[in-house]
C-alpha positions in Angstrom: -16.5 -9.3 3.1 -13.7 -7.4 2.9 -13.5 -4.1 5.3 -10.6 -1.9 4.6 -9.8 0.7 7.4 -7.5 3.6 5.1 -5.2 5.2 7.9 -2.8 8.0 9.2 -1.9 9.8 12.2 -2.3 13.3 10.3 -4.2 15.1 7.1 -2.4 15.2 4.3 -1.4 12.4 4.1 -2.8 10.7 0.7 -5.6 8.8 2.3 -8.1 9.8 0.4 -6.4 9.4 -2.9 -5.6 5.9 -1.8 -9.2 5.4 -0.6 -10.9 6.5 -4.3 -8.1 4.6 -6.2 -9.0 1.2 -4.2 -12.8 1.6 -4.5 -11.9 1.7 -8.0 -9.7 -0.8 -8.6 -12.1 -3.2 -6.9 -15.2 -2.4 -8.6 -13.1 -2.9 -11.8 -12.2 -6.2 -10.9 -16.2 -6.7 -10.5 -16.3 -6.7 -6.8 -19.2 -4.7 -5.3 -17.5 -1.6 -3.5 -18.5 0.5 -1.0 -16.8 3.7 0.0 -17.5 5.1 3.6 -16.2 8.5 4.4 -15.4 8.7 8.3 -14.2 12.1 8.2 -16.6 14.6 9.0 -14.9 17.8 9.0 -13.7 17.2 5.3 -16.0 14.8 3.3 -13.4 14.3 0.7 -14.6 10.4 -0.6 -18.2 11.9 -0.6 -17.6 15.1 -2.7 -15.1 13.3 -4.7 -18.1 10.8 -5.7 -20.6 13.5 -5.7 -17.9 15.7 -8.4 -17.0 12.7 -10.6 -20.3 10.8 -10.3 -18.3 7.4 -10.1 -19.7 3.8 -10.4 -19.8 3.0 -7.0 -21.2 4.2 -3.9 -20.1 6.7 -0.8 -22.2 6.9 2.7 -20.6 8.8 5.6 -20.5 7.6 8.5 -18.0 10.0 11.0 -19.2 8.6 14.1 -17.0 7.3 17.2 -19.2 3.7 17.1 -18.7 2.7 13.2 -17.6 -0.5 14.3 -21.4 -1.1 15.9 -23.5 0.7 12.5 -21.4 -0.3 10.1 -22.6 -3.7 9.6 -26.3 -2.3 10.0 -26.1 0.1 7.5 -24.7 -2.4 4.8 -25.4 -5.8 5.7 -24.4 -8.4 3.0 -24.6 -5.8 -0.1 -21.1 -5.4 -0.8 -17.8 -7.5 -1.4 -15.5 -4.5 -0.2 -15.9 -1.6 1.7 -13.1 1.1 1.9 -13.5 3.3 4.9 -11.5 7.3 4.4 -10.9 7.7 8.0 -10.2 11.2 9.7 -7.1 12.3 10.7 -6.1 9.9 14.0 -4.7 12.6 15.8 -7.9 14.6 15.6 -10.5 12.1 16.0 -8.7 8.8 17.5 -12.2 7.3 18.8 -13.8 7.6 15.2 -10.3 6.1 13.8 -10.5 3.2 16.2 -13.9 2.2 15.9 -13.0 1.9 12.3 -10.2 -0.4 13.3 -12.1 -2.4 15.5 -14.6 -3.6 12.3 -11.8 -3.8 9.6 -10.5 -6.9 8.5 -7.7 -4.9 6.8 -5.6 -1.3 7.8 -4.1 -0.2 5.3 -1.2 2.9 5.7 -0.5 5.2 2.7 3.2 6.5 3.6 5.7 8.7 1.8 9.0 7.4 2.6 10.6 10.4 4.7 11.6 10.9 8.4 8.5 12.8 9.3 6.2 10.0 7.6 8.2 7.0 9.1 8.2 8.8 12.4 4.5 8.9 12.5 3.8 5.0 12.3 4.4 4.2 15.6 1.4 5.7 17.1 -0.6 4.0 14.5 0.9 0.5 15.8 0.2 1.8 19.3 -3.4 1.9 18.2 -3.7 -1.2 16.8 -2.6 -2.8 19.4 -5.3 -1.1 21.8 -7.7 -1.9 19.5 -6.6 -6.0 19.1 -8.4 -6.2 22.8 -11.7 -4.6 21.8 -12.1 -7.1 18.8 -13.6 -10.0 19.1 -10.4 -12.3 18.4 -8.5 -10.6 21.1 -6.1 -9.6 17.2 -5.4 -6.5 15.5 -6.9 -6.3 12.1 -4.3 -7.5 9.5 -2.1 -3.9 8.6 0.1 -3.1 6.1 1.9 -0.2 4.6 1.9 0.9 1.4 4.7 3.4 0.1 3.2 6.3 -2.0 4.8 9.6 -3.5 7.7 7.1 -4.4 10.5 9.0 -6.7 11.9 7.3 -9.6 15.3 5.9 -8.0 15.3 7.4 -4.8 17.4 5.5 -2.7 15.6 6.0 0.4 13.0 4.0 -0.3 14.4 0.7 0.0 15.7 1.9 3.1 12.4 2.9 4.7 10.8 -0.6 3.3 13.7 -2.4 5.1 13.4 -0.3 8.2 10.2 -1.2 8.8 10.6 -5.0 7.4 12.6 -5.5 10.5 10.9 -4.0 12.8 8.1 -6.4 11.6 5.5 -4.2 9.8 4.4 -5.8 6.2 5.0 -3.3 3.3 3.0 -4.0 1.0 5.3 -4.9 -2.8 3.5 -2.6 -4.9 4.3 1.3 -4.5 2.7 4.2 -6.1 4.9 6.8 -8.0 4.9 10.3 -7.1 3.1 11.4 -10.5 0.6 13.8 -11.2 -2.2 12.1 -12.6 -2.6 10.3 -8.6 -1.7 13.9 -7.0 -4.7 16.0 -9.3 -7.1 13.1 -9.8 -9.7 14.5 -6.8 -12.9 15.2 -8.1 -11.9 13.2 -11.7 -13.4 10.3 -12.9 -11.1 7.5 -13.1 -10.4 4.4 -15.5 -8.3 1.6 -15.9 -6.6 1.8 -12.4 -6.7 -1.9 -11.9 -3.6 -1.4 -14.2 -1.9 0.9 -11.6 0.1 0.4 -8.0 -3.2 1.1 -6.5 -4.6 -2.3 -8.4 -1.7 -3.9 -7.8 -2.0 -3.1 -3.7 -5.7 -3.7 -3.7 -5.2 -7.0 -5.0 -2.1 -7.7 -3.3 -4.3 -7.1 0.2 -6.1 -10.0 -1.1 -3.9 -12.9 0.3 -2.3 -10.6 2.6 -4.1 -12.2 5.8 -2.9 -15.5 4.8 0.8 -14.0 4.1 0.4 -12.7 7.9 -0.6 -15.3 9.5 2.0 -18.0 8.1 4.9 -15.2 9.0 3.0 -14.6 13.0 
Protein backbone atom coordinates (compact mmCIF):
# COMPACT_ATOMS: atom_id res chain seq x y z
CA UNK A 1 0.00 0.00 0.00
CA UNK A 2 1.03 3.06 -0.89
CA UNK A 3 0.91 6.07 1.94
CA UNK A 4 1.59 9.46 0.54
CA UNK A 5 2.36 12.12 3.35
CA UNK A 6 1.50 15.76 1.08
CA UNK A 7 3.94 18.37 2.84
CA UNK A 8 5.01 22.00 3.69
CA UNK A 9 6.43 24.12 6.29
CA UNK A 10 3.52 26.87 5.80
CA UNK A 11 -0.36 27.33 4.38
CA UNK A 12 -0.65 28.25 1.20
CA UNK A 13 1.30 26.44 -0.16
CA UNK A 14 -0.67 24.19 -2.88
CA UNK A 15 -0.98 21.10 -0.74
CA UNK A 16 -4.27 20.62 -0.95
CA UNK A 17 -4.57 21.07 -4.67
CA UNK A 18 -1.76 18.59 -5.07
CA UNK A 19 -3.48 16.26 -2.57
CA UNK A 20 -7.20 16.18 -4.62
CA UNK A 21 -5.29 16.10 -7.95
CA UNK A 22 -3.31 12.82 -6.83
CA UNK A 23 -6.42 11.02 -5.25
CA UNK A 24 -7.55 11.54 -8.58
CA UNK A 25 -5.22 10.59 -10.78
CA UNK A 26 -4.88 7.36 -8.85
CA UNK A 27 -8.32 6.31 -8.70
CA UNK A 28 -8.31 7.00 -12.55
CA UNK A 29 -5.70 4.72 -13.03
CA UNK A 30 -8.10 2.12 -11.01
CA UNK A 31 -6.19 2.13 -7.83
CA UNK A 32 -8.47 2.24 -4.69
CA UNK A 33 -7.78 5.86 -3.14
CA UNK A 34 -8.17 7.15 0.01
CA UNK A 35 -7.90 10.77 0.98
CA UNK A 36 -7.14 11.63 4.74
CA UNK A 37 -7.38 15.28 5.72
CA UNK A 38 -4.85 15.93 8.75
CA UNK A 39 -5.60 19.43 8.99
CA UNK A 40 -8.03 20.22 11.44
CA UNK A 41 -8.35 23.86 11.52
CA UNK A 42 -9.12 24.00 7.64
CA UNK A 43 -10.67 20.62 6.38
CA UNK A 44 -9.98 21.58 2.89
CA UNK A 45 -9.68 17.64 1.22
CA UNK A 46 -12.94 16.93 3.26
CA UNK A 47 -15.08 19.92 2.04
CA UNK A 48 -13.55 19.77 -1.23
CA UNK A 49 -15.00 16.05 -1.39
CA UNK A 50 -18.12 16.92 0.41
CA UNK A 51 -18.60 20.18 -2.51
CA UNK A 52 -17.67 18.12 -5.59
CA UNK A 53 -19.04 14.71 -4.33
CA UNK A 54 -15.90 12.95 -5.95
CA UNK A 55 -15.42 9.18 -6.53
CA UNK A 56 -13.35 8.51 -3.86
CA UNK A 57 -13.33 8.80 -0.25
CA UNK A 58 -12.04 11.53 2.54
CA UNK A 59 -11.78 10.65 6.60
CA UNK A 60 -10.02 13.15 8.85
CA UNK A 61 -7.86 12.29 10.88
CA UNK A 62 -5.88 15.62 12.55
CA UNK A 63 -4.50 13.88 15.34
CA UNK A 64 -0.67 14.05 16.65
CA UNK A 65 -0.62 9.77 16.65
CA UNK A 66 -1.85 9.12 12.83
CA UNK A 67 1.02 7.06 12.41
CA UNK A 68 -0.60 4.57 15.25
CA UNK A 69 -4.76 4.89 13.85
CA UNK A 70 -3.97 5.14 10.59
CA UNK A 71 -3.58 1.65 9.76
CA UNK A 72 -6.63 0.79 12.18
CA UNK A 73 -8.88 2.91 10.56
CA UNK A 74 -8.21 1.54 6.97
CA UNK A 75 -6.62 -1.75 7.10
CA UNK A 76 -6.12 -3.42 3.70
CA UNK A 77 -9.10 -1.40 1.81
CA UNK A 78 -7.16 0.81 -0.16
CA UNK A 79 -4.07 0.74 -2.75
CA UNK A 80 -3.20 4.52 -2.01
CA UNK A 81 -3.86 6.84 0.61
CA UNK A 82 -2.98 10.57 0.23
CA UNK A 83 -2.72 12.27 3.53
CA UNK A 84 -3.39 16.71 3.30
CA UNK A 85 -1.30 17.45 6.21
CA UNK A 86 -1.50 20.85 8.25
CA UNK A 87 0.71 23.47 8.01
CA UNK A 88 4.24 21.96 9.70
CA UNK A 89 4.91 25.06 11.36
CA UNK A 90 1.65 25.03 13.20
CA UNK A 91 1.17 21.54 13.97
CA UNK A 92 4.72 19.69 13.62
CA UNK A 93 3.60 16.64 15.91
CA UNK A 94 0.44 15.95 13.60
CA UNK A 95 2.88 16.54 10.43
CA UNK A 96 5.35 14.01 11.82
CA UNK A 97 3.20 11.30 12.81
CA UNK A 98 2.11 11.50 9.24
CA UNK A 99 5.75 11.09 8.20
CA UNK A 100 6.44 8.42 10.47
CA UNK A 101 3.54 6.03 8.54
CA UNK A 102 4.22 7.25 4.95
CA UNK A 103 5.98 5.32 2.60
CA UNK A 104 6.20 8.47 0.31
CA UNK A 105 6.62 12.67 1.24
CA UNK A 106 5.86 14.38 -1.26
CA UNK A 107 6.68 18.54 -1.37
CA UNK A 108 4.51 20.82 -3.63
CA UNK A 109 7.09 23.90 -4.21
CA UNK A 110 6.91 27.01 -6.28
CA UNK A 111 10.29 27.68 -7.46
CA UNK A 112 11.16 31.19 -5.60
CA UNK A 113 13.57 32.20 -2.76
CA UNK A 114 10.93 32.12 -0.05
CA UNK A 115 9.63 28.52 -1.23
CA UNK A 116 13.28 27.12 -1.66
CA UNK A 117 14.18 28.66 1.66
CA UNK A 118 11.53 26.71 3.46
CA UNK A 119 12.72 23.07 2.56
CA UNK A 120 15.25 22.81 4.80
CA UNK A 121 13.21 22.45 7.92
CA UNK A 122 11.14 19.93 6.10
CA UNK A 123 14.55 17.81 5.67
CA UNK A 124 15.30 18.61 9.21
CA UNK A 125 12.09 16.76 9.98
CA UNK A 126 12.57 13.89 8.11
CA UNK A 127 15.48 13.19 9.33
CA UNK A 128 14.00 13.25 13.05
CA UNK A 129 11.42 11.24 11.97
CA UNK A 130 13.93 8.33 10.09
CA UNK A 131 14.70 7.31 13.99
CA UNK A 132 10.97 6.89 15.02
CA UNK A 133 10.32 4.47 12.00
CA UNK A 134 10.76 1.22 12.13
CA UNK A 135 13.77 0.97 9.51
CA UNK A 136 15.76 3.51 11.44
CA UNK A 137 14.89 5.55 7.28
CA UNK A 138 13.15 8.56 6.30
CA UNK A 139 10.24 7.82 4.17
CA UNK A 140 11.28 8.16 0.43
CA UNK A 141 10.65 12.32 -0.38
CA UNK A 142 10.61 14.11 -3.21
CA UNK A 143 9.73 17.52 -4.57
CA UNK A 144 7.59 18.38 -6.99
CA UNK A 145 7.80 22.00 -8.71
CA UNK A 146 4.24 23.67 -9.04
CA UNK A 147 3.10 27.22 -10.18
CA UNK A 148 5.76 26.65 -12.93
CA UNK A 149 5.69 29.71 -15.63
CA UNK A 150 6.03 28.96 -19.14
CA UNK A 151 9.93 29.65 -19.69
CA UNK A 152 10.90 30.97 -16.63
CA UNK A 153 14.40 30.49 -16.21
CA UNK A 154 14.48 30.04 -12.69
CA UNK A 155 13.16 26.88 -12.66
CA UNK A 156 15.85 24.89 -13.84
CA UNK A 157 17.87 26.70 -11.52
CA UNK A 158 15.88 25.74 -8.43
CA UNK A 159 15.68 21.91 -9.80
CA UNK A 160 19.55 21.98 -10.04
CA UNK A 161 19.88 23.64 -6.70
CA UNK A 162 18.32 21.16 -5.04
CA UNK A 163 19.71 18.19 -7.35
CA UNK A 164 22.98 18.90 -5.80
CA UNK A 165 22.22 19.27 -2.69
CA UNK A 166 20.71 15.73 -3.10
CA UNK A 167 16.87 16.21 -2.87
CA UNK A 168 14.99 14.20 -5.81
CA UNK A 169 12.74 16.58 -7.87
CA UNK A 170 10.36 14.88 -9.15
CA UNK A 171 10.51 15.21 -13.63
CA UNK A 172 7.02 16.20 -14.02
CA UNK A 173 6.01 19.89 -12.95
CA UNK A 174 2.71 21.53 -12.92
CA UNK A 175 2.10 24.85 -14.77
CA UNK A 176 0.90 27.79 -13.13
CA UNK A 177 -2.61 27.71 -14.92
CA UNK A 178 -5.87 28.41 -13.72
CA UNK A 179 -7.86 25.49 -14.15
CA UNK A 180 -5.22 23.81 -10.99
CA UNK A 181 -5.42 27.36 -9.05
CA UNK A 182 -9.69 27.48 -9.16
CA UNK A 183 -10.36 23.75 -9.27
CA UNK A 184 -11.29 23.56 -5.15
CA UNK A 185 -14.59 22.48 -4.65
CA UNK A 186 -14.83 21.27 -8.71
CA UNK A 187 -15.24 17.94 -9.83
CA UNK A 188 -12.40 16.79 -11.71
CA UNK A 189 -11.73 14.50 -14.98
CA UNK A 190 -9.13 13.25 -16.93
CA UNK A 191 -6.14 14.38 -14.67
CA UNK A 192 -4.27 11.23 -15.18
CA UNK A 193 -3.44 13.23 -18.39
CA UNK A 194 -1.93 16.13 -16.33
CA UNK A 195 1.61 16.88 -14.32
CA UNK A 196 -0.34 15.70 -11.40
CA UNK A 197 -0.72 12.04 -13.31
CA UNK A 198 2.42 12.23 -14.49
CA UNK A 199 3.97 12.87 -10.62
CA UNK A 200 1.59 10.37 -9.18
CA UNK A 201 2.80 7.84 -11.38
CA UNK A 202 6.19 8.94 -11.46
CA UNK A 203 6.22 8.31 -7.39
CA UNK A 204 5.58 4.93 -8.40
CA UNK A 205 9.18 3.65 -8.94
CA UNK A 206 10.54 6.47 -7.13
CA UNK A 207 11.61 4.19 -4.03
CA UNK A 208 13.52 2.06 -6.34
CA UNK A 209 15.09 5.25 -8.16
CA UNK A 210 16.13 6.26 -4.42
CA UNK A 211 17.47 3.47 -3.31
CA UNK A 212 19.80 2.61 -6.38
CA UNK A 213 21.19 6.52 -6.17
CA UNK A 214 21.62 6.09 -1.73
Amino acid sequence: MLVIAVVNLKGGSGKTTLAGHLCQAFHEAGMRTLGVDADGENESLQSWQAAADLPWPVITLAVSNLHKQLPDVVGDRYDVIVIDTPPMKAQRGTVASAMRVATHVLIPMCPSPIEHDRLPAVRELLDEVADLRPDGKPPTHAVLLIKVKPRAASTQVYRELMTDAGVTVLNAQVGDLERFRQAWADPMTGILDTAYGAAAMELLDLTDRQEVSA
